[in-house]
N, C-alpha and C positions, 0 to 999 in steps of 0.2 A: 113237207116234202122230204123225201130221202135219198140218200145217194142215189140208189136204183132209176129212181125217177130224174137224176140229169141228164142233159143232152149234149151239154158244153160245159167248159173249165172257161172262165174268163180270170186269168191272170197278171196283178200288181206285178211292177218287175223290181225296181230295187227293195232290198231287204225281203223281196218274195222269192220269186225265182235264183236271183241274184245278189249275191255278197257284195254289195261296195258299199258300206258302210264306213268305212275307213276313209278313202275316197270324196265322200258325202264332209265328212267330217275337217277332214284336212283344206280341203275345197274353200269350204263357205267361213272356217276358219280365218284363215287365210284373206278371205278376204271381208270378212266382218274388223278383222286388226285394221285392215289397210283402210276400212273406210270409220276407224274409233267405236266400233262400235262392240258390244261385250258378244262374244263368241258363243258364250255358253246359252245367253240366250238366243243368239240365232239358229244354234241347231237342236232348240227345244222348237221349233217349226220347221225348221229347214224340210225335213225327210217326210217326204210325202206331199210335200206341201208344190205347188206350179213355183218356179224359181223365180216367175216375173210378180206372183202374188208376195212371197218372203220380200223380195226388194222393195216391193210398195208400203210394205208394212211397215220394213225398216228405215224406210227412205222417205217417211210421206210429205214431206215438204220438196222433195227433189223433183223436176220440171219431168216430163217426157221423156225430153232427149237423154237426163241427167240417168234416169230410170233404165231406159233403154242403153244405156253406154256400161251400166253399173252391173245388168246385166247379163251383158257381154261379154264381161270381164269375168262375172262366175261359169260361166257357159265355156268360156277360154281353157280354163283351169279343169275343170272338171273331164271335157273333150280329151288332152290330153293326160289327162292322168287315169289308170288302168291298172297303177302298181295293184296287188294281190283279189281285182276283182275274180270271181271265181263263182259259178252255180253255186246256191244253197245247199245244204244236206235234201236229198231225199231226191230235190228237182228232174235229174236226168232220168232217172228212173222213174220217176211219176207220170213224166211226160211218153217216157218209153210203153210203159202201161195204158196211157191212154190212148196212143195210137194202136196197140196192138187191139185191145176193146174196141176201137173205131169211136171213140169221145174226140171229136172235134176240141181245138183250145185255141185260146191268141192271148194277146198280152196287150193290156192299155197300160199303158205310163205317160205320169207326169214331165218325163223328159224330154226333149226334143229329139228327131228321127236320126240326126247321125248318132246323138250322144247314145240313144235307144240302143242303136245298131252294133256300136263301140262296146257296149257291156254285157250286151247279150253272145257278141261273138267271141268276148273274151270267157264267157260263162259257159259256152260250146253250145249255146241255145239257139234253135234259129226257127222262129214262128211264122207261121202259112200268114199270119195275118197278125199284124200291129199295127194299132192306135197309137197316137205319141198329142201331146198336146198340140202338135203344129197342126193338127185335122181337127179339133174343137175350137169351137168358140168359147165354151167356157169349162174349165177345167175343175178338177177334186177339192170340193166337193160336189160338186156337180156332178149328177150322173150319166151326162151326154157322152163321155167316151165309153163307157161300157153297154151304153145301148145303141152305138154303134158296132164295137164288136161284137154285138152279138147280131145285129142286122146281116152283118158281113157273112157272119158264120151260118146267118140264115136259120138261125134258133130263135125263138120267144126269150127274151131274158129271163121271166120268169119260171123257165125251166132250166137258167143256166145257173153255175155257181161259181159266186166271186170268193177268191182267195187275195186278202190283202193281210200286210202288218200294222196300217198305221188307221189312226180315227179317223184321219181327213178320208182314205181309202173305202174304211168300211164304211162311213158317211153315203159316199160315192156309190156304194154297191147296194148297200139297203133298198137308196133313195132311186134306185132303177128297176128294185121290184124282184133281184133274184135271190138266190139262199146267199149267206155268205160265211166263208169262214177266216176264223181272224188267226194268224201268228201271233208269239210275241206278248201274249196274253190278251188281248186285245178283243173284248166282248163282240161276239159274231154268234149266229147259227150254230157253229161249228167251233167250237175251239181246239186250237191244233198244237201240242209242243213241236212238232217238225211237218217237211213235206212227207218223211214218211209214213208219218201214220198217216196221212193222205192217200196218200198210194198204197198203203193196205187194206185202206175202206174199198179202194175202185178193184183191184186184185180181188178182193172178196164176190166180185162181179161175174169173173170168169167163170 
């Protein structure tokens, strides 16, 4: 399949759309110290990853509530913090692109719908339509969130194209059947150094 041939953009939001990598980092940081545990290995999962599956990971003897309170606590941290989130290179314009083409897009992430809302609004992004974990039952790599946004968008998924940066991501988009392309080097259908060259494949449409 080739660009020509998509009907929808189904968009990963951080480190896709979205810069909060910084954020991400300071975050789970932050609070891997506070619960002893080495930092660097949590954010070799942390990013991309459902925040309740990293806690289970790192936590797997902690009870439910232990799980759920621990959490809470990343969730806390993250919600409030926005310092220098910001669109990607290429983003606003890619999506500027795809509305003027009339390409349908939404955004599934692994985050929850305020933190979702919080980062896309500080990124000046604002999607017809987002997936957020809190609407799945099971999350990345699962590919139940993106074959809802694409229900939503009322597209076959496999005429849409997932843009993601991380494995667990492209995992997720493979495994729902549409093209994908990967950031970040990150083997996909597509590999992309930015959202620009994205948005001069679809440009090349007009």
């Amino acid at each position: 399949m080739k660009i020509r041939d998509i009907r929808a953009v189904l968009f990963d939001m951080d480190g896709t759309l979205v810069d909060s990598d910084a954020v991400v980092d300071r975050c789970w940081s932050r609070w891997a110290v506070e619960c002893g545990l080495d930092p660097a290995a949590v954010l070799a999962v942390a990013h991309g990853n459902p925040a309740a599956a990293t806690v289970a990971q790192f936590l797997p003897d902690a009870s439910a509530a232990e799980r759920a309170a621990a959490w809470a606590r990343v969730y806390d941290l993250e919600v409030n913090d926005v310092d220098g989130v910001v669109a990607k290179p290429g983003a606003v314009e890619l999506i500027a692109t795809l509305e003027r083409i009339g390409t349908p897009w939404a955004v599934y992430t692994s985050a929850p719908a305020q933190l979702a809302k919080v980062r896309l609004t500080a990124g000046g992004i604002a999607p017809s339509v987002l997936v957020t974990v809190d609407d799945v039952s099971r999350g990345k790599p699962d590919p139940e969130g993106y074959l809802r946004a694409a229900e939503l968008l009322g597209v076959p998924v496999t005429e849409c194209l997932v843009v993601e940066d991380t494995v667990v991501g492209l995992t997720a988009g493979r495994a729902s059947g549409a093209l994908t392309a990967g950031l970040k080097g990150v083997p996909a259908d597509i590999e992309l150094p930015d959202l620009h060259r994205l948005d001069a494949l679809f440009q090349g449409l007009e």
